[in-house]
C-alpha positions in Angstrom: 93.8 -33.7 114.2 90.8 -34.3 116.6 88.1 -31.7 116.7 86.1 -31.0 120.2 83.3 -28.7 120.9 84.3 -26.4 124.3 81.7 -27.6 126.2 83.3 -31.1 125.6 86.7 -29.2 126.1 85.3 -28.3 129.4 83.6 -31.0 130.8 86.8 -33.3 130.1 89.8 -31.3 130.0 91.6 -33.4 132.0 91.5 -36.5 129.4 92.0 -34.2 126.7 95.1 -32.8 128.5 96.2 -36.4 129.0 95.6 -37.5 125.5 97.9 -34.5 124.3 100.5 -35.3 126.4 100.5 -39.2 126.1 100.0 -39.0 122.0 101.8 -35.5 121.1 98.7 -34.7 119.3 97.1 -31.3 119.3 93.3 -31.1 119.8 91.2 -28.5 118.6 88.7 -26.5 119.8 85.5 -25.2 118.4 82.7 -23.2 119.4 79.8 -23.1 117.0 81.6 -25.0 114.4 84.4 -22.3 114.3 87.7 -23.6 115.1 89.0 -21.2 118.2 92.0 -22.4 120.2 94.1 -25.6 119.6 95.3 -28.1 122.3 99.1 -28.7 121.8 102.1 -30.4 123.8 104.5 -28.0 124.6 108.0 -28.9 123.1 110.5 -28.1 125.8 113.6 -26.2 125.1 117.1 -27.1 126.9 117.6 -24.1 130.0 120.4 -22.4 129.6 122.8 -20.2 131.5 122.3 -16.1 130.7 124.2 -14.8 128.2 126.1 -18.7 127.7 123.5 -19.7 125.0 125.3 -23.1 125.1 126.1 -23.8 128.6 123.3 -25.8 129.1 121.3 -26.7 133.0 120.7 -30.2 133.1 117.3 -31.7 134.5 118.6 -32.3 138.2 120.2 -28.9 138.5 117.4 -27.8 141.1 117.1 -30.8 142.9 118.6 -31.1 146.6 121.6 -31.7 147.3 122.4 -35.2 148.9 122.9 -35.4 153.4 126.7 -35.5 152.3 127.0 -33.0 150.1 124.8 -30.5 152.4 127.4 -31.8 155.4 130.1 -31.0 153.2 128.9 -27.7 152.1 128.3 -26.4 155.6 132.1 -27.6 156.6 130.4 -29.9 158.9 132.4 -33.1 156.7 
């Protein structure tokens, strides 16, 4: 695991932020040689629908809907 100071942290959070998304590798965080806080890629769990704990929501649930679907809808088909 890589080790950072938190005034490197700060100063470049943005590539560390990158690196732990584009690797999966968590960073860690030191201040004074003390390990304080570590970096890590968040491992995203499946939404799922109230009490149905396996009725899942796929990705595109929230997207908008197509012109034809909207027209059809409104009753406007």
């Amino acid at each position: 695991m890589k080790s950072v100071t938190s005034t490197e942290a700060k100063a470049k959070l943005n590539a560390l932020l990158a690196q732990v998304e584009k690797t999966g590798v968590p960073v860690t965080i030191t201040t004074h040689g003390r390990a304080v806080a570590v970096l890590s890629p968040i491992t995203r769990r499946p939404r799922t629908f109230g009490q149905l704990r396996s009725l899942q929501i796929p990705d595109w649930f929230d997207e908008p809907l197509s012109e034809i679907e909207l027209s059809a809808w409104e009753g406007q088909e």
